[in-house]
C-alpha positions, -999 to +999 in steps of 0.1 A: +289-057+032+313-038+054+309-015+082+321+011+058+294+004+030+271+002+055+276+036+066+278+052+035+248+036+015+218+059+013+187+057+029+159+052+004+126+068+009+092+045+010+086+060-024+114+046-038+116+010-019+078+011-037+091+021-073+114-011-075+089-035-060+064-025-085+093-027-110+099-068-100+062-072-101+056-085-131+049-127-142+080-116-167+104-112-134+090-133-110+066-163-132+033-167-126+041-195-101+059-167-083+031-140-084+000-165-075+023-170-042+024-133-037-011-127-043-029-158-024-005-152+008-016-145+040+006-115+049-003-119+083+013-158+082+039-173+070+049-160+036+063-178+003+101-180-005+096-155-033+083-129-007+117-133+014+140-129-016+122-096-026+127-084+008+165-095+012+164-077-022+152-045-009+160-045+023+195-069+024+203-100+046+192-082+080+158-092+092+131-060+093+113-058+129+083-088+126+059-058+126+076-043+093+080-074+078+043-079+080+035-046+069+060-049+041+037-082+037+006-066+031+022-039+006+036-067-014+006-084-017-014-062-025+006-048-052+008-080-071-028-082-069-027-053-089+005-057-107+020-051-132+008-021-138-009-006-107+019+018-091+013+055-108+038+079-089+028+109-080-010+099-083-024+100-052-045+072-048-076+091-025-082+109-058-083+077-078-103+058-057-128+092-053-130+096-092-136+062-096-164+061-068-149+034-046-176+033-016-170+059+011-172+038+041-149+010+028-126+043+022-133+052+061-127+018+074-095+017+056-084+053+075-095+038+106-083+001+103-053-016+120-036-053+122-056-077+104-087-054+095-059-031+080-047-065+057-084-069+049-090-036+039-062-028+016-067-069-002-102-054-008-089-021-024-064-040-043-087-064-058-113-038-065-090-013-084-073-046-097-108-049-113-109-018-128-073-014-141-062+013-115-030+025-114-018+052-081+009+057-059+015+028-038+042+048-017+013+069+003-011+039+013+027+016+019+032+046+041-003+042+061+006+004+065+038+010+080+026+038+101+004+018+117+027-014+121+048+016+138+023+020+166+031+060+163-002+074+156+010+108+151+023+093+120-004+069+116-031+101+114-009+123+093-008+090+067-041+085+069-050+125+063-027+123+034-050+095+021-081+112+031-075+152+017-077+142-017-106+114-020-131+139-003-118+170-016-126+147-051-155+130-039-170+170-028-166+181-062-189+159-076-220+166-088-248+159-068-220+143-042-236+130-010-207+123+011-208+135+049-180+162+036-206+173+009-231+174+034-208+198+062-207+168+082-178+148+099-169+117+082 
C-alpha cells in the first residue's frame, strides 16, 4: 500500500471494525478448528495463527501497540464465544444483560475491572450470554476494553457509564428491583 492510499483510506469507527469481525465469525468462514482456537485462547498470551490473520485483516500488515493487540484479543475471543450470532447493533448490551438478569455485581466488577480481571470478566459475560443465546452490540463493551488498554480513564469511565446507564436504568424498572440504584444507593 502506498503513502498515497494510506493517506486517503478512511478511518473506521470501533463499531464498524466490530461489524466485520462478527461477520468472519462464523465455523462457515473460519472452520471449527479455527473458532475452538479463538475461543480456548488466552488473549492475554500468545494467540493462534487464525487470531493474527483476522487482525492483518482488519487492521493491515502494521502491528497494533501490544496493549491493543491484547485488547483486540479479548474482543475477539469473546465474540466467538458467542458467535455467530451474538453482535446486535445498536442494542446496547447493559439493557440486555439487565433484562436478562445477569447478576449485578459481576455487572459492577466488569465496570470496575482492568488487565487480566477485565479478560476474566468479559469470558464470563460471553459464556453466560453464550448460554442464553444473547445477541448486543459488541462495539460499546470493544470500546470499554480498549479504553482501558488506553490507560485514559477519562475514556475508560465515560465507556464504562455508557455500559452502566442502561443496565440500571433497566434493572430500576423492574418490578420489585433490589438493586442499590432501586434502593437510592450508590452502586
Amino acid at each position: 500500500m502506498s503513502m498515497a492510499e494510506k493517506e486517503t483510506k478512511p478511518v473506521r469507527t470501533i463499531g464498524q471494525i466490530v461489524g466485520a469481525l462478527a461477520g468472519k465469525l462464523s465455523k462457515e468462514r473460519q472452520g471449527t478448528v479455527g473458532m475452538a482456537q479463538l475461543r480456548r485462547m488466552d488473549p492475554l498470551g500468545i494467540p493462534p495463527p487464525i487470531f493474527w490473520k483476522l487482525l492483518t485483516d482488519e487492521f493491515g500488515a502494521e502491528p497494533l501497540p501490544d496493549k491493543q493487540e491484547k485488547a483486540w484479543a479479548i474482543i475477539i475471543q469473546a465474540m466467538a464465544l458467542m458467535a455467530p450470532d451474538g453482535h446486535r447493533p445498536k442494542l446496547p448490551p447493559g439493557r440486555v444483560l439487565a433484562d436478562e438478569a445477569y447478576p449485578e455485581g459481576r455487572f459492577i466488577r466488569l465496570l470496575r475491572a482492568e488487565g487480566e480481571g477485565l479478560a476474566t470478566e468479559i469470558r464470563t459475560l460471553a459464556r453466560w450470554s453464550a448460554s442464553k443465546a444473547l445477541a448486543f452490540d459488541w462495539a460499546d463493551l470493544a470500546a470499554l476494553v480498549l479504553a482501558r488498554a488506553s490507560r485514559n480513564p477519562d475514556w475508560a469511565e465515560a465507556q464504562a457509564i455508557r455500559l452502566a446507564r442502561p443496565y440500571f436504568l433497566a434493572a430500576g424498572k423492574k418490578p420489585g428491583a433490589d438493586t442499590p440504584v432501586a434502593r437510592g444507593e450508590e452502586a
